[in-house]
C-alpha positions, 0 to 999 in steps of 0.5 A: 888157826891162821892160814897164809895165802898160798902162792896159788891164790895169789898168783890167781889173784894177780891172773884175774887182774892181768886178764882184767886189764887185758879186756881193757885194752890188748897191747897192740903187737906186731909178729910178737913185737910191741908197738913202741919196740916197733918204732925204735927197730932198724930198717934192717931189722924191720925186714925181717918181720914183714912179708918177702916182697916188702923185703925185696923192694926195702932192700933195693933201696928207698928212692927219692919219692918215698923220702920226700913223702917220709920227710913230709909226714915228719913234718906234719908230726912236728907241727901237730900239737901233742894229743892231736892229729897231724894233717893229711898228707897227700900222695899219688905213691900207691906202692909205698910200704908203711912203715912204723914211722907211719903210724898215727899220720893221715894219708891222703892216698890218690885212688884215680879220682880224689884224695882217701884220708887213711889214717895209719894204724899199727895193723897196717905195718907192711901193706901198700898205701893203694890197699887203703884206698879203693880204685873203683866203685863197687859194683851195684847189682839189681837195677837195669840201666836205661839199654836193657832192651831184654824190657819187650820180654816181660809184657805183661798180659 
């Protein structure tokens, strides 16, 4: 006899090939909201899901640095050939906050000494530039400097 599938199985079925295409490649979210939301959110609305410091400092207002930097970013966007990477931009603005619009740019974030490329990913929505772009060298243990003088200690005999 004829049996018709079940809505279980199909609804089996449809799990399977929801988790296949999951494995191949998890849509980025950000606090529950999709990436393409992401970039058509108000400021406004936008501050309600990062941290309450970003909050604070959004809400006082963009000055006149971030705004050239933003606009310079725009700009390298509208140059760059679609599929392609804009060109870096460079900045001393440390404390600036990435924002959606961000995403995709490369940032030339001044550490002290030279120019860190970064590139701004979705995962970074909310940090500050200067965590992208490290101030010192990390430390090298295990190789005493040419003063150890503690080196009269082991004579060997």
């Amino acid at each position: 006899g004829y049996r018709g599938t079940s809505d279980q199985e199909i609804m089996d079925e449809e799990k399977v090939a929801e988790l296949r295409k999951k494995r191949t490649f998890r849509k980025f979210t950000f606090r529950g909201i999709e990436l393409d939301q992401l970039l058509d959110l108000t400021n406004d609305e936008l501050m309600d899901l990062i941290s309450a410091r970003a909050r604070r400092r959004m809400s006082r207002g963009l000055k006149r640095k971030p705004m050239a930097l933003v606009k310079r970013l725009r700009q390298a966007k509208k140059e760059a050939a679609p599929g392609e990477k804009p060109r870096g931009i460079k900045t001393h603005l440390r404390n600036m906050i990435i924002v959606p619009e961000m995403i995709g740019s490369i940032i030339g974030i001044y550490n002290g000494k030279m120019f860190c490329g970064v590139e701004m990913k979705p995962e970074m929505i909310g940090m500050y530039l200067g965590e992208f772009a490290i101030t010192y060298k990390p430390v090298r243990h295990g190789r005493p400097g040419v003063s150890a003088a503690h080196t009269a200690r082991f004579i060997p005999l």
